[in-house]
PALO-346273 format. One record per residue: x, y, z of N, C-alpha, C, O in turn; residue number from 0; residue in three letters; chain. Coordinates in Angstrom, 1 decimal. Last residue first. Example, Ala and Ser with C-alpha at 12.3 -4.5 7.8 and 13.67 -1.06 7.14 Angstrom:
! residues 2
    nxx    nyy    nzz   caxx   cayy   cazz    cxx    cyy    czz    oxx    oyy    ozz num residuo cadena
   12.8   -2.2    7.1   13.7   -1.1    7.1   12.9    0.0    7.9   13.4    1.1    8.0   1     SER      A
   13.2   -5.7    7.8   12.3   -4.5    7.8   13.2   -3.3    7.8   14.2   -3.3    8.5   0     ALA      A
***
This chain:
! residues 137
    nxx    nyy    nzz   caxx   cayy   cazz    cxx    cyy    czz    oxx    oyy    ozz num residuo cadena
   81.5   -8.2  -11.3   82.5   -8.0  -12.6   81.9   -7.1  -14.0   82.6   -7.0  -15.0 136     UNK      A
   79.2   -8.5  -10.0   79.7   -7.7   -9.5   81.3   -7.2  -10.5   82.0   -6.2  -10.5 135     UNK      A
   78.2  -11.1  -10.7   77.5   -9.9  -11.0   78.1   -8.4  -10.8   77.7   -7.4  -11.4 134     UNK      A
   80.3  -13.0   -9.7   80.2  -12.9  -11.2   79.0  -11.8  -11.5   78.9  -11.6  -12.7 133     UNK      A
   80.1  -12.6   -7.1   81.4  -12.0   -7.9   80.7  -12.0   -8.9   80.3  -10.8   -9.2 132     UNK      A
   78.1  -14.1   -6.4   77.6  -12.6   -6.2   78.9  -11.8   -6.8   78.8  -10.6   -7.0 131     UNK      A
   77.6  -17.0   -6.3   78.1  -16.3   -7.3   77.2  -14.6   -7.3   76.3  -14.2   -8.0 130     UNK      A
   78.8  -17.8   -3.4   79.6  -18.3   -4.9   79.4  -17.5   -6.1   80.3  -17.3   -6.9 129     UNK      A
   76.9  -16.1   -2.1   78.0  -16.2   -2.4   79.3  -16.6   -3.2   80.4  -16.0   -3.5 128     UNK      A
   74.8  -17.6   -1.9   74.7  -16.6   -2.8   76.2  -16.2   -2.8   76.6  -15.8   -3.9 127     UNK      A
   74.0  -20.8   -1.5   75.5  -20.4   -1.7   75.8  -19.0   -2.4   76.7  -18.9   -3.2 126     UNK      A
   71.3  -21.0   -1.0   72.1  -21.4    0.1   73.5  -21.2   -0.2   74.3  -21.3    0.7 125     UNK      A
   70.2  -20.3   -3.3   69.8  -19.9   -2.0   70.9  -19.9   -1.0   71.3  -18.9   -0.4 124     UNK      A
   71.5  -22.0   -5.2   72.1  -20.6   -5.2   71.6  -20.0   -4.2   72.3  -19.1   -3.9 123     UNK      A
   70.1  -24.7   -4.6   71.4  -24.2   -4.3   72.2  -23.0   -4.6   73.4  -23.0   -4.4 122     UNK      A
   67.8  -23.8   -5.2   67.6  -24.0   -4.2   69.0  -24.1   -3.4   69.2  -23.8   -2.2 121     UNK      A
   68.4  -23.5   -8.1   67.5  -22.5   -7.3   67.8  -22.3   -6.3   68.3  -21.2   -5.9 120     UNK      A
   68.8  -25.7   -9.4   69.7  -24.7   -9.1   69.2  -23.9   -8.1   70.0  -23.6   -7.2 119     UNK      A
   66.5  -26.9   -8.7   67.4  -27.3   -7.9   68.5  -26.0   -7.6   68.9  -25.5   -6.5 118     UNK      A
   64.6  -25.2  -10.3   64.0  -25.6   -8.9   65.2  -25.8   -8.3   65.4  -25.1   -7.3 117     UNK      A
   65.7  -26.2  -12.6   65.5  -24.7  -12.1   65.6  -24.5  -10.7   66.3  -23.7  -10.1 116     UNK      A
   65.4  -28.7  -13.0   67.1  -28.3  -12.6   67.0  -27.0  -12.3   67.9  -26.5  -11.7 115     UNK      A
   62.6  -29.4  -12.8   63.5  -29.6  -11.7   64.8  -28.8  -11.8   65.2  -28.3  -10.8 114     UNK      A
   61.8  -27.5  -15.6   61.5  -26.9  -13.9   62.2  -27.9  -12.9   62.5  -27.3  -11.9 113     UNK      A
   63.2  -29.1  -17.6   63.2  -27.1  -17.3   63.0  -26.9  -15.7   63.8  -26.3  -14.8 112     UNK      A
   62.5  -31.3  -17.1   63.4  -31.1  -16.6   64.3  -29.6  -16.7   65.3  -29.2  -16.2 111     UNK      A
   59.5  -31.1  -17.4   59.9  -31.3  -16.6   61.1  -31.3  -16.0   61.1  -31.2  -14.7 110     UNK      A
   59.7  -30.0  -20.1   59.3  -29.5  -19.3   59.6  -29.9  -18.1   60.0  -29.0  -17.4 109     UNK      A
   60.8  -32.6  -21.4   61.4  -31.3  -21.5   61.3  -30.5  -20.3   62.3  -30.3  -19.6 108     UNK      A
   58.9  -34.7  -21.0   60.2  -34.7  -20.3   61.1  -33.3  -20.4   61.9  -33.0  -19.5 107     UNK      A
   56.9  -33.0  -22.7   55.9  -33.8  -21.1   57.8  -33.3  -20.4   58.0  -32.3  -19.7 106     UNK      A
   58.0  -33.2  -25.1   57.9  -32.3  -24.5   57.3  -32.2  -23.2   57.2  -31.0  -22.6 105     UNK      A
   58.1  -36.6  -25.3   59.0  -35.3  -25.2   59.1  -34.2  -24.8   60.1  -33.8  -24.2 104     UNK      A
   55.1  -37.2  -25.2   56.2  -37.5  -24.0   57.1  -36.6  -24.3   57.1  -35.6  -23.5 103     UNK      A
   53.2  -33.8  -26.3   53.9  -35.4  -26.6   55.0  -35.9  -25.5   55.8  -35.1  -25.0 102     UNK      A
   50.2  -33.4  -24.3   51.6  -33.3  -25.3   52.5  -34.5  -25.4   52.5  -35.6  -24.9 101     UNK      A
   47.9  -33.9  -23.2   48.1  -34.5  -24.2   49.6  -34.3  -25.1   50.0  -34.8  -26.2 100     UNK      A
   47.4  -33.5  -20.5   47.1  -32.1  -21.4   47.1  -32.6  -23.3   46.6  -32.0  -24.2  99     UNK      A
   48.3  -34.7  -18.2   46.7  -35.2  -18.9   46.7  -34.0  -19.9   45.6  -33.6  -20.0  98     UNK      A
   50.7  -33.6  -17.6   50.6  -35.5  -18.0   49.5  -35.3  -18.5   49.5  -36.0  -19.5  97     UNK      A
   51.0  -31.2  -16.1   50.8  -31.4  -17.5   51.4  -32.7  -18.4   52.1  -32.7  -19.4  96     UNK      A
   51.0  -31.2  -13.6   50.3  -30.7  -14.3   50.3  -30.2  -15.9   49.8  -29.3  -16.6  95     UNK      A
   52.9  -33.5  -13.4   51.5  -33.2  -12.9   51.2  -32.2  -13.3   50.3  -32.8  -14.0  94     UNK      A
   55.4  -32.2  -14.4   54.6  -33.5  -15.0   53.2  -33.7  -14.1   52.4  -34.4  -14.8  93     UNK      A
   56.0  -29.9  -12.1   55.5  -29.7  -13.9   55.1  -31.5  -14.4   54.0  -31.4  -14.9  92     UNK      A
   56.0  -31.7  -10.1   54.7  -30.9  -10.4   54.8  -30.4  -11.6   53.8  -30.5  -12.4  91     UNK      A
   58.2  -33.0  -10.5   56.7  -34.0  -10.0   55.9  -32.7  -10.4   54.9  -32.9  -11.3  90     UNK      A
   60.4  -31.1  -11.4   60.0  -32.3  -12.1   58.6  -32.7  -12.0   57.9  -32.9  -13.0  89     UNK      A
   60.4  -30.3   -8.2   60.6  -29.3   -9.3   59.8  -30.3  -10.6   58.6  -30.1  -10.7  88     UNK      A
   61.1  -32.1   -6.9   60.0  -31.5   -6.7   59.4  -30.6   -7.9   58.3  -30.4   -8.3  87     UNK      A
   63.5  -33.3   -7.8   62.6  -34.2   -7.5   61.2  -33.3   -7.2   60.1  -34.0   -7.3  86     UNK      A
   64.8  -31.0   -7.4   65.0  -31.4   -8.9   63.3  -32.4   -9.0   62.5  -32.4   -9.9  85     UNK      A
   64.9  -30.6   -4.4   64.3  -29.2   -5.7   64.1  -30.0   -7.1   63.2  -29.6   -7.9  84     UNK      A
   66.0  -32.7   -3.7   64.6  -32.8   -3.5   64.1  -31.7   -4.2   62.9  -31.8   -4.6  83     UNK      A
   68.7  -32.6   -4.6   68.0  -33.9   -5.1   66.7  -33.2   -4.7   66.0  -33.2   -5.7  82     UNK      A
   69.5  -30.1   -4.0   69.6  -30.2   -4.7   68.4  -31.3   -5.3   67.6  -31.1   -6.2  81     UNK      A
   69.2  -30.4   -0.9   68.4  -29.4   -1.6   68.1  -29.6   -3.0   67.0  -29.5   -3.4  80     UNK      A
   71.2  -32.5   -0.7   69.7  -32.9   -0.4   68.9  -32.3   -1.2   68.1  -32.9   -1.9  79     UNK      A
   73.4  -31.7   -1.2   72.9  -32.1   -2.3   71.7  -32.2   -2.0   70.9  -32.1   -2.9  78     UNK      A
   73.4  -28.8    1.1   73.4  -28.8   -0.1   72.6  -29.9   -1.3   71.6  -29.6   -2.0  77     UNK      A
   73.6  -30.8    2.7   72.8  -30.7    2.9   72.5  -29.8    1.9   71.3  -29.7    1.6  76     UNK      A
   76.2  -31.9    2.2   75.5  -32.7    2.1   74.4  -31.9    2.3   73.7  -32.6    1.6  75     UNK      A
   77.8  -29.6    2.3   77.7  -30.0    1.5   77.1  -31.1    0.8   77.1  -31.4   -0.4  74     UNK      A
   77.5  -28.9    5.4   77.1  -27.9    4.5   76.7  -28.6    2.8   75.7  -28.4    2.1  73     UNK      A
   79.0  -31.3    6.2   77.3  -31.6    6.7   76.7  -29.9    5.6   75.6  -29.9    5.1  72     UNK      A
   81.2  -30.6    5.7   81.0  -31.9    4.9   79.6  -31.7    5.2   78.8  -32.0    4.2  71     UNK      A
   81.9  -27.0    5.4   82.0  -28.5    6.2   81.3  -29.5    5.3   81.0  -29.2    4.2  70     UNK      A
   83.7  -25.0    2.6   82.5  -25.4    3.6   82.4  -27.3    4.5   82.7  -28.4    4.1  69     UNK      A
   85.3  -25.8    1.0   86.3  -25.0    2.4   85.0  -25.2    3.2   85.0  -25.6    4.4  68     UNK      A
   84.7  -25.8   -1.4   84.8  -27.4   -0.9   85.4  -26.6    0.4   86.3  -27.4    0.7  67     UNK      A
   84.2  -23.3   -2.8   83.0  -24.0   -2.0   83.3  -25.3   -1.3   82.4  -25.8   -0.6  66     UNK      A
   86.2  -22.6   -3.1   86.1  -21.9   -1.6   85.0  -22.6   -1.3   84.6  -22.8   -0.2  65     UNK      A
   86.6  -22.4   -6.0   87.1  -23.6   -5.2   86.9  -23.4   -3.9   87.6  -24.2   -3.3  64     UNK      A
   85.4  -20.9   -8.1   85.0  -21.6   -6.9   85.0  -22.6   -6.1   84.2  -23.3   -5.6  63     UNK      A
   87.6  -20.3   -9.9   86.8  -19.2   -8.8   85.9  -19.6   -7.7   85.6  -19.0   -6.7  62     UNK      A
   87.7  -22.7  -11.3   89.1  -22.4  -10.1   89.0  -21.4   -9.2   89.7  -21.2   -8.3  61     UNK      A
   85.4  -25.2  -12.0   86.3  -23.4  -12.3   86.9  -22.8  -10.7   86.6  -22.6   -9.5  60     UNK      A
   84.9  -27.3  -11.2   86.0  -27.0  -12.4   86.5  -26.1  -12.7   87.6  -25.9  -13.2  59     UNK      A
   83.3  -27.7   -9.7   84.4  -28.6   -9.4   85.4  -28.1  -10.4   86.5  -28.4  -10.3  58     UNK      A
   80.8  -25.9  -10.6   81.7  -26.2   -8.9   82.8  -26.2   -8.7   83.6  -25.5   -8.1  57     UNK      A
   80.1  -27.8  -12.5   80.8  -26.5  -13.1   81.6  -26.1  -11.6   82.8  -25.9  -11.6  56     UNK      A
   79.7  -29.9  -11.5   80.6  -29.8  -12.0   81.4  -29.1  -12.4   82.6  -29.2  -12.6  55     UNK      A
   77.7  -29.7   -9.7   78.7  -30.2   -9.0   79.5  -29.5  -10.0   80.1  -28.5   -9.6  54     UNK      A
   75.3  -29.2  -11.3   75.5  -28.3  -10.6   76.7  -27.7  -10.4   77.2  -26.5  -10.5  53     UNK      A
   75.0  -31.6  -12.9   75.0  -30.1  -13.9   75.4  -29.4  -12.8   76.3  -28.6  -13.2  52     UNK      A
   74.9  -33.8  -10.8   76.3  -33.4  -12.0   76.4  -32.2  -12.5   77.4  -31.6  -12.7  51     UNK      A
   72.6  -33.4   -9.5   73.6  -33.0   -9.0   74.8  -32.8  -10.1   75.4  -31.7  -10.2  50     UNK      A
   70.7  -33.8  -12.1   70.6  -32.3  -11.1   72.2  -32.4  -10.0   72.7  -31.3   -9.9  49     UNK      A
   70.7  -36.1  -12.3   71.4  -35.8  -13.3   71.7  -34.4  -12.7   72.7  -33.8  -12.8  48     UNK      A
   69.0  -38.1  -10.4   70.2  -38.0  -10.6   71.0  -36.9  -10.9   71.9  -36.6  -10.1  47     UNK      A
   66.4  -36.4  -11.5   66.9  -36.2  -10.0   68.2  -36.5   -9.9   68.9  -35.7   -9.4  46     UNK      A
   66.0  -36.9  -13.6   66.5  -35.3  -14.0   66.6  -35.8  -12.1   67.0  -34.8  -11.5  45     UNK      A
   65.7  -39.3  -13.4   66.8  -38.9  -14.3   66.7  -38.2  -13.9   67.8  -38.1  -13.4  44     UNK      A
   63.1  -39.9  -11.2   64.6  -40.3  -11.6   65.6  -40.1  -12.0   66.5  -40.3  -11.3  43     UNK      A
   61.6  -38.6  -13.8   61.5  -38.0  -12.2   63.0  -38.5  -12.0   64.0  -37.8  -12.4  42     UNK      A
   60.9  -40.6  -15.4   61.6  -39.4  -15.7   62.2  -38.9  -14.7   63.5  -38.8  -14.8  41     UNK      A
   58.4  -41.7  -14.5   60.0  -42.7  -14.5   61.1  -41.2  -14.7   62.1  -41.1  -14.0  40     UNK      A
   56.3  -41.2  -15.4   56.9  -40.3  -14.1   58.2  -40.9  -14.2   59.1  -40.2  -13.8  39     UNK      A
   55.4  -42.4  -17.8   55.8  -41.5  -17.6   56.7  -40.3  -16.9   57.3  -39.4  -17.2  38     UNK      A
   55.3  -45.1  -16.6   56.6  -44.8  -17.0   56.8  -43.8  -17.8   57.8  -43.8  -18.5  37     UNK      A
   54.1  -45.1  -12.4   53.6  -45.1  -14.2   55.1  -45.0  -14.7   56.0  -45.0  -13.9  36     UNK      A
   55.2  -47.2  -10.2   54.8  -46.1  -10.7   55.1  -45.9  -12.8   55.8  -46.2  -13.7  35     UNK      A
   55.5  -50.0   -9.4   54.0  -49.3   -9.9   53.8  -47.9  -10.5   52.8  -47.5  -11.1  34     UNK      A
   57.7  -51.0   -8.4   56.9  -50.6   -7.5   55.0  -50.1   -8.4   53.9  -49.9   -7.9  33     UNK      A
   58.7  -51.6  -10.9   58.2  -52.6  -10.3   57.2  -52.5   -9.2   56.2  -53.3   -9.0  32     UNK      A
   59.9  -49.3  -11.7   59.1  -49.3  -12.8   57.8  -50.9  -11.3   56.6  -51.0  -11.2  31     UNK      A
   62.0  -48.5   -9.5   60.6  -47.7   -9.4   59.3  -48.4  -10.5   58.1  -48.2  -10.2  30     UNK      A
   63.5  -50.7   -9.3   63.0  -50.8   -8.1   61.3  -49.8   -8.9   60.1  -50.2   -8.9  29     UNK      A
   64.5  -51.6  -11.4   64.8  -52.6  -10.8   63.8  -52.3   -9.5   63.4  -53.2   -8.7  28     UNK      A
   64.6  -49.4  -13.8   64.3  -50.7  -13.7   63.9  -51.7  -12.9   63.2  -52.6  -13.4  27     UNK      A
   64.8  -47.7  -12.2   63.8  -47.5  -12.6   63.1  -48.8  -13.4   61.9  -49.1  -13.7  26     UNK      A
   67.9  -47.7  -11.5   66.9  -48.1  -10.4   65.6  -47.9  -11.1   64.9  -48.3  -10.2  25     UNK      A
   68.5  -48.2  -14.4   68.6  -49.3  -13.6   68.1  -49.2  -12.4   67.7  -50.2  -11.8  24     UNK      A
   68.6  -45.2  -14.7   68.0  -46.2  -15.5   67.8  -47.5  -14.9   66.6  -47.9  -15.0  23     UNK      A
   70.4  -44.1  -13.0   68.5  -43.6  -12.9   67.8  -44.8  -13.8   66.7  -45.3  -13.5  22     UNK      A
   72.8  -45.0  -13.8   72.4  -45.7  -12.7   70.5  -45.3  -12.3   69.7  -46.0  -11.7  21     UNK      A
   72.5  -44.1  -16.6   72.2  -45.4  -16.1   72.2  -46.1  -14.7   71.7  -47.2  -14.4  20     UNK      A
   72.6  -41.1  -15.7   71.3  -41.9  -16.5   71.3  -43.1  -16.5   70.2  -43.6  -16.6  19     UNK      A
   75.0  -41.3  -14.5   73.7  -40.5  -13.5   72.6  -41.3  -14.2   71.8  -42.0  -13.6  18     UNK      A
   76.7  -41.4  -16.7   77.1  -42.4  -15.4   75.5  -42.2  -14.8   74.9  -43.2  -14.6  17     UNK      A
   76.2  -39.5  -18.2   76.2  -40.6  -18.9   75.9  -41.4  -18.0   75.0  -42.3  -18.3  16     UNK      A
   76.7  -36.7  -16.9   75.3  -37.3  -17.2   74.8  -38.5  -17.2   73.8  -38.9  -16.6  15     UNK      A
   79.7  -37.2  -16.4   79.1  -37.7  -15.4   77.3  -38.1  -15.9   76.6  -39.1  -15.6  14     UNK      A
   80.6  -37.2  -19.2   80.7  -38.4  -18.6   79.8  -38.7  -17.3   79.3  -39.8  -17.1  13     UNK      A
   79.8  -34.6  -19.4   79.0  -35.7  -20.0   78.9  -37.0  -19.6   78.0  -37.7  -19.4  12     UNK      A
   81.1  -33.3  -18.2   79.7  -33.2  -17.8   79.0  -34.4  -18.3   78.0  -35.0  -17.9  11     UNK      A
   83.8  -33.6  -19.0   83.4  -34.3  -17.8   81.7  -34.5  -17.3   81.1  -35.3  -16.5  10     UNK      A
   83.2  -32.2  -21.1   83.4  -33.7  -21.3   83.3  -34.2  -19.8   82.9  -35.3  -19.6   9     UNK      A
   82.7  -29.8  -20.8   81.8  -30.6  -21.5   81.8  -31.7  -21.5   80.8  -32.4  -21.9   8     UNK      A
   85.5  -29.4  -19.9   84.2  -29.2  -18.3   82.9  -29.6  -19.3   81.9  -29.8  -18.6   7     UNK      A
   87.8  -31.9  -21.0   87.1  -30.4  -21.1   86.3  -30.1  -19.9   86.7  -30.7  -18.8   6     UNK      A
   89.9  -33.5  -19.6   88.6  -33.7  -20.4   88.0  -32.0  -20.2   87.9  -31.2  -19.2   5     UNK      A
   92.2  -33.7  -17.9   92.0  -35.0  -18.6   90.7  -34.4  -19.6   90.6  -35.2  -20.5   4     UNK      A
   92.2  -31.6  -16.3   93.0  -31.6  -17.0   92.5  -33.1  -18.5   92.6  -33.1  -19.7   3     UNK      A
   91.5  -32.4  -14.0   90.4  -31.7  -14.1   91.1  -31.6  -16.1   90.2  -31.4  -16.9   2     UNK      A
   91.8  -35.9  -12.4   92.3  -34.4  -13.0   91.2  -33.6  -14.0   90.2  -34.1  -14.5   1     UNK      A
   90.7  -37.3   -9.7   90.3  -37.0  -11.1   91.0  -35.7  -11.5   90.8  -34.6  -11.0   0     UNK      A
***
């Protein structure tokens, strides 16, 4: 993929675009069937979508290309952090505020404030490095 072909907004998008229908279609096919309410269905999306917001900016600025120099098992264990902060992050802000009465919208807002927080979080833990330049400029 050229980095050249689409802005770093436009590749973001593309990837969001790709992340929410594959979240869509397992939510279809496996989570809505299994039982879980279609409130939590959310969970899903902001767990896909947590790696693209991360990966991309990663993949695009040419200051942090040193992160693909780490081993394959660093970078998998990276997205883990990633998927399970977003997925954890998400479950408890919508648990604790599914029965409050706000409106789904803002139920999903919040929720996806605290997983991508949670994720980023969890992957600036493990890569303070990538961005301890940009404090230091």
């Amino acid at each position: 993929m050229d980095k050249e072909t689409l802005p770093r907004w436009g590749w973001l998008l593309v990837g969001l675009f790709a992340m929410g229908i594959v979240a869509s279609l397992l939510n279809a096919t496996v989570i809505g069937p299994a039982g879980v309410p279609e409130q939590f269905q959310v969970i899903t999306v902001i767990t896909a979508m947590a790696p693209v917001l991360i990966y991309v900016g990663i993949w695009y600025d040419e200051d942090r290309q040193r992160y693909w120099e780490h081993s394959r098992e660093h970078v998998v264990g990276d997205l883990l952090f990633i998927v399970a902060g977003a997925a954890t992050g998400s479950a408890i802000a919508l648990v604790a505020i599914v029965g409050v009465g706000l409106p789904r919208f803002v139920q999903d807002i919040a929720a996806m404030a605290a997983g991508f927080m949670l994720s980023w979080g969890l992957f600036w833990w493990r890569n303070t490095d990538l961005y301890r330049e940009m404090g230091e400029r």
